[in-house]
N, C-alpha and C positions, 0 to 999 in steps of 0.2 A: 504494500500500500504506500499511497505514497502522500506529500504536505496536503495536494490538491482532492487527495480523499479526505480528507479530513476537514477540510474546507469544506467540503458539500457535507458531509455528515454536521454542523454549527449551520449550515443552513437548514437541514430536515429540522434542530433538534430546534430553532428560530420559529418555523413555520408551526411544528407542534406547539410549539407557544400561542401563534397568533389565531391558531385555528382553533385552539381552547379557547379563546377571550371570544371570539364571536358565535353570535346568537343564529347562525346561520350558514350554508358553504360558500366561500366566499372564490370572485371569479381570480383568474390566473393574473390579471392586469391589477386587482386590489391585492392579491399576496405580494406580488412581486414591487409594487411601492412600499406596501408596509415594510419589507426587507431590504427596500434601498437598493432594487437591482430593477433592470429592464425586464417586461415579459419575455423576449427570446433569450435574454440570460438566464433569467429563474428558470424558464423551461425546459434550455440545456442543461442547467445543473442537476435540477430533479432528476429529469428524466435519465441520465447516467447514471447516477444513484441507483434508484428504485425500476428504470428500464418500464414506465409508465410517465406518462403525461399527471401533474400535480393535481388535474381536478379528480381523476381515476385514484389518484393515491389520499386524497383528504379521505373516503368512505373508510381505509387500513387506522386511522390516527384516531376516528373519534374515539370519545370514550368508551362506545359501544362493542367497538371491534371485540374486545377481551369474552365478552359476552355472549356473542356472535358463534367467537371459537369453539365456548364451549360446550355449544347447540350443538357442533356441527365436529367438529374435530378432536373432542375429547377422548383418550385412548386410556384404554384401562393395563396396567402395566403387567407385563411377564418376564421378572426375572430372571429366571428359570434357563430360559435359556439365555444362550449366548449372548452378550450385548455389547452393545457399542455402535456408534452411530452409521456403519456402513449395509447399504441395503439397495438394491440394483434397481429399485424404483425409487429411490429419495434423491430429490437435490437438493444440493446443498447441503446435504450431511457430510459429516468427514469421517474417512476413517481412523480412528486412533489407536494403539495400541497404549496400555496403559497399566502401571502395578500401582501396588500401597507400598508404604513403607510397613515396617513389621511394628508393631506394639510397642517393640524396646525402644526403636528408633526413636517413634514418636512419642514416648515417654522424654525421653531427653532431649525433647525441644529442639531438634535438629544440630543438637551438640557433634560436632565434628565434620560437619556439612558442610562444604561451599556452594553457597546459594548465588550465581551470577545475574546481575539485571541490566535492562535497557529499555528504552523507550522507543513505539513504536506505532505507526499510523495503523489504525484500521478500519470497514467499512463506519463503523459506530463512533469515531473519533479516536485521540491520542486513548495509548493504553500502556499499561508500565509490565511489559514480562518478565517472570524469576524463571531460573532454566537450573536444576544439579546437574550434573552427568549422566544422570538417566532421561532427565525429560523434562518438559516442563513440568512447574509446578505451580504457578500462579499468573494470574492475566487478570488486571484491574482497571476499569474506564478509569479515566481522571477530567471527562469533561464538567460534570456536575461538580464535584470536589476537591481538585485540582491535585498538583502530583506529591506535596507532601505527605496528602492525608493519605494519598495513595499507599505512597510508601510505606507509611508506618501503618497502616492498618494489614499489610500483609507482612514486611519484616516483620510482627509481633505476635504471629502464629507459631514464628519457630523462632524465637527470643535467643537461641542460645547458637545460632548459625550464623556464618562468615558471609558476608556480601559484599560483593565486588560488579560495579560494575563493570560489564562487560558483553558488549551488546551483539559481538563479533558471536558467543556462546550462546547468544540467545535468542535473536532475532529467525535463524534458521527455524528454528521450530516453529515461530509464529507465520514465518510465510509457507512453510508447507501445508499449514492446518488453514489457512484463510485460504490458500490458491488448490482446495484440494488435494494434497498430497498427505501422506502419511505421518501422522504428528504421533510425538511417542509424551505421557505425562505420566511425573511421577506425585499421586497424590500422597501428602502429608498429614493424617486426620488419623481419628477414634476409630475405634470399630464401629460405634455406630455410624458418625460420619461418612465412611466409605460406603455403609451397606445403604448411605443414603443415597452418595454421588453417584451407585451405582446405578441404581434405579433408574435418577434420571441420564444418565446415558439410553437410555433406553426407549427415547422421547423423538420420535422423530421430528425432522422438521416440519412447520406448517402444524401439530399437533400441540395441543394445551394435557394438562393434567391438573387433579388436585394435591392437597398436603394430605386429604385423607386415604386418595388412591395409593398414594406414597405409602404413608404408613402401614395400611394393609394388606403392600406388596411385598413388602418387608417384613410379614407375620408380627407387627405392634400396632396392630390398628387405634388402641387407645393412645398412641401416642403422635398426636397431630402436632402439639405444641412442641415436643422433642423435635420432629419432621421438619418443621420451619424453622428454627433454630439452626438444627444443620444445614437448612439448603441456603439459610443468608451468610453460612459459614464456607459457604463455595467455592476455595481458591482461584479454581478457574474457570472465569466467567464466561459466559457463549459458548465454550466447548464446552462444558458440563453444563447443560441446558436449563438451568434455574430459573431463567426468562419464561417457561414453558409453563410454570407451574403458574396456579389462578385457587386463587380460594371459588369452593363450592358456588359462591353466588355469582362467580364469574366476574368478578370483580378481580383487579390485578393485585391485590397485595402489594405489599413492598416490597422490593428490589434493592440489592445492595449498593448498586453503583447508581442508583437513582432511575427514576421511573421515567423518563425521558428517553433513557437509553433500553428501558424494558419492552415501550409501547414501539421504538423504531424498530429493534430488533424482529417482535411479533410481527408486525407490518410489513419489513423487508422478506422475512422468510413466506407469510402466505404469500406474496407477490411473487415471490421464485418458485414456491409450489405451481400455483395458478399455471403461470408461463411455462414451467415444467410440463404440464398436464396440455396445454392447448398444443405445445408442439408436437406432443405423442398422439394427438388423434387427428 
């Protein structure tokens, strides 16, 4: 990805601004003033983006979209089998290959670990990647919160590990798993945590779930409130698909890296399903 994707992702995340504040859909010549761009400019950016025209894309942003989803796309999870996001009819899923660390590990806070980071464009804005020598292990927007808070709210998962940046370590991993290719992650977390990340690997794109489907999948059904806890514990965000999840009412919950980047992400992915699905018929 590159500065000028990231430029148009502060534009999507502008326009989901403006398109909340009004009481109405608003035409492509009024977004594109409110945003202090021409209409052929805003219409190129968008539509690079999201690969639709901006009046086709406001229907993905309202509030209602999340709601929508989960009329229509809610998937009930099977762990069971093998998972992980690769599957010969999904686009836009990746496929990863991915371990835990072992219990000891992550008992000692990532003691003896060198944890490399870097900064790096993607469709969703800047985001800040940690990479060990296995794989990634964390991916945080920093649009909403910017890159401090980035920082230290993942440096302080594993308090007791060495970080250096080092972006030459770590960016590979982020552009195989954004351009499709093979991302390998090594998640850092509980046992419950994992058995939570794992699930939602299991979430295709264009598909919603709940906290309760989660926990049920995972044999703790009374445990929703534990379920949401670990999925805002998510090191790695968009490739462990936490975005996907929607409380029972269809409402979006909260999001870690903020709900701007929750609601663009749901929206870019049905729009790659959609166009996935028109091309195959």
């Amino acid at each position: 990805m590159t500065v000028e994707d990231r430029y148009h992702y502060h534009v999507i995340r502008r326009a989901i601004a403006r398109i909340d504040a009004a009481d109405k859909p608003l035409s492509l010549e009024t977004l594109a003033r409110d945003l202090g761009m021409s209409p052929e400019h805003f219409q190129k950016v968008f539509s690079k983006w999201a690969g639709v025209s901006p009046k086709r894309y406001q229907q993905y942003l309202t509030l209602d979209h999340a709601k929508t989803l989960m009329k229509s796309r809610q998937t009930l999870l099977n762990i069971s089998q093998d998972v992980g996001l690769s599957s010969a009819g999904r686009l836009h899923d990746l496929f990863l290959r991915w371990e835990a660390m072992t219990p000891g590990d992550y008992a000692r806070k990532g003691s003896g670990i060198d944890i490399a980071f870097g900064w790096c464009d993607t469709p969703f804005g800047e985001a800040l990647a940690m990479a060990t020598d296995r794989g990634l292990c964390g991916l945080a927007f920093t649009s909403e919160f910017g890159r401090n808070a980035s920082f230290n709210d993942l440096s302080a998962r594993w308090p007791e590990a060495t970080f250096v940046e080092n972006p030459a370590r770590v960016l590979p991993h982020v552009d195989a798993a954004i351009n499709g290719g093979t991302a390998d992650l090594h998640l850092m977390g509980g046992p419950f945590q994992i058995k939570v990340w794992q699930a939602l690997l299991s979430i295709g794109a264009g598909q919603v779930t709940t906290y309760g489907d989660i926990a049920a999948a995972i044999g703790s059904p009374k445990a929703v409130r534990a379920v949401g806890t670990a999925v805002g514990k998510n090191p790695v965000s968009w490739l462990i698909p936490c975005h996907r999840v929607l409380r029972k009412s269809g409402e979006l919950g909260g999001y870690h890296w903020g709900l701007p980047v929750k609601r663009a992400m749901l929206a870019y992915e049905t729009l790659q399903k959609e166009h996935y699905k028109h091309v195959q018929q």
